[in-house]
C-alpha positions as CSV (number, residue, x, y, z in Angstrom):
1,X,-10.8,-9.0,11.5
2,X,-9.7,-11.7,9.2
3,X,-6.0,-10.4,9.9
4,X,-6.1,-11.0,13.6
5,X,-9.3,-13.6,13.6
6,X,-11.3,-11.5,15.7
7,X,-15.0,-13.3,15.4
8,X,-13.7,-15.5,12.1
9,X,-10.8,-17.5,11.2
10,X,-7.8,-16.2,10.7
11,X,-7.0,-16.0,7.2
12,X,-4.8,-13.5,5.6
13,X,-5.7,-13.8,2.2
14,X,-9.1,-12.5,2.8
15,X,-7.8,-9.8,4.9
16,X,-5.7,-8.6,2.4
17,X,-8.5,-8.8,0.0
18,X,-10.3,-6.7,2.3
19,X,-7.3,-4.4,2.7
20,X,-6.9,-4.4,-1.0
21,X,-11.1,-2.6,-1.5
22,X,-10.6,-0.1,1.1
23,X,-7.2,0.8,-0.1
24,X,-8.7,1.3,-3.8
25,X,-11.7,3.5,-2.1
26,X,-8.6,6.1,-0.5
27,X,-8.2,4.3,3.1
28,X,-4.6,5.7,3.5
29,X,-4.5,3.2,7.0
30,X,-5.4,0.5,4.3
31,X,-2.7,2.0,2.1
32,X,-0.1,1.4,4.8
33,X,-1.2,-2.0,5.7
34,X,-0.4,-2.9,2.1
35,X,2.1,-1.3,1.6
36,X,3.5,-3.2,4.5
37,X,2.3,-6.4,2.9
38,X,4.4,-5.9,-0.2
39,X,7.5,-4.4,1.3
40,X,7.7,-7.9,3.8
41,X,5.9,-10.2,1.2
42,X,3.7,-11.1,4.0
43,X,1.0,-13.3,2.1
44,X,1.8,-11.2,-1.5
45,X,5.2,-11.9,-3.2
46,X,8.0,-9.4,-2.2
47,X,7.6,-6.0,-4.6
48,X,9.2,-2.6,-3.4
49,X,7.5,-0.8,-6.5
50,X,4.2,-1.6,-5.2
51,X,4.8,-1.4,-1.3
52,X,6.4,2.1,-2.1
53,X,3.3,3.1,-4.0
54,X,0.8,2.1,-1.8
55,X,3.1,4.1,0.9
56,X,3.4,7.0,-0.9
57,X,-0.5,7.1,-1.6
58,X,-1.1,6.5,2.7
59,X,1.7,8.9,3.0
60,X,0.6,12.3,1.2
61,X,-2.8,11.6,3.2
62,X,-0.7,12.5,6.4
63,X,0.1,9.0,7.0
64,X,3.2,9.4,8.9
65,X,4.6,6.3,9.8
66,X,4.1,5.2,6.0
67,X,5.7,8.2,5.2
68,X,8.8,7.0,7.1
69,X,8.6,3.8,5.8
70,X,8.5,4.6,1.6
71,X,11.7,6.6,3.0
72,X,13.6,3.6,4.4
73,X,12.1,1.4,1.7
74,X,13.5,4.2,-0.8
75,X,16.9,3.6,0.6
76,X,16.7,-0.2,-0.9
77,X,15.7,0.6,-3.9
78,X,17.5,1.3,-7.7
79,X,16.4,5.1,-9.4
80,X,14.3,2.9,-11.6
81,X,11.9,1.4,-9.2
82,X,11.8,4.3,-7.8
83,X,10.3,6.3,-10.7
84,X,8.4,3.1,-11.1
85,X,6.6,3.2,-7.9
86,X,5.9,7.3,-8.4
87,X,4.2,7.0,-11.5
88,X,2.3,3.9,-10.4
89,X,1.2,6.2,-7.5
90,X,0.3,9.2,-9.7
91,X,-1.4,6.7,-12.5
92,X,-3.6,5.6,-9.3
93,X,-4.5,8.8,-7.6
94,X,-5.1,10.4,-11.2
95,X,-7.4,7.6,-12.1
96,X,-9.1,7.8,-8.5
97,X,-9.3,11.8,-8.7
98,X,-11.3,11.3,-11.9
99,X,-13.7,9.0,-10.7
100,X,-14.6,11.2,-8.0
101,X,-16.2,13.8,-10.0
């Protein structure tokens, strides 16, 4: 909505906010989007750690277009970010996994 302004003005740092809460709540579409966001630095600074985590997350929900990006994005990225951006991802989905019980 605030993405495309669809009914409201355009603004993008109210749709990422938006993108932001329904990522946290599991929204693997959501996930992507950011994921997006950070890998472009479309309204968020540049950061392949977090775009690759929030694709990795969208990803192992079937996700496959964010799939194949954390691949390409992987490709332009040092061993270090790499393991960066995993254990981001796992410290997220563990803390997630335990709220959910």
């Amino acid at each position: 909505m605030y993405l495309d302004g669809e009914g409201v003005p355009r603004d993008q740092e109210s749709a990422i906010g938006w993108f932001r809460l329904a990522a946290d709540q599991g929204n693997p579409a959501a996930q992507a989007k950011l994921g997006v966001f950070y890998m472009l630095g479309a309204g968020v600074p540049e950061d392949f750690v977090i775009a690759h985590k929030w694709l990795n997350l969208a990803g192992a929900q079937g996700d496959l277009e964010a799939g194949q990006l954390r691949m390409a994005l992987t490709a332009r990225m040092t061993p270090e970010q790499i393991s960066e951006a995993q254990r981001l991802a796992r410290d997220w989905y563990d803390a997630h996994r335990e709220a959910a019980r």
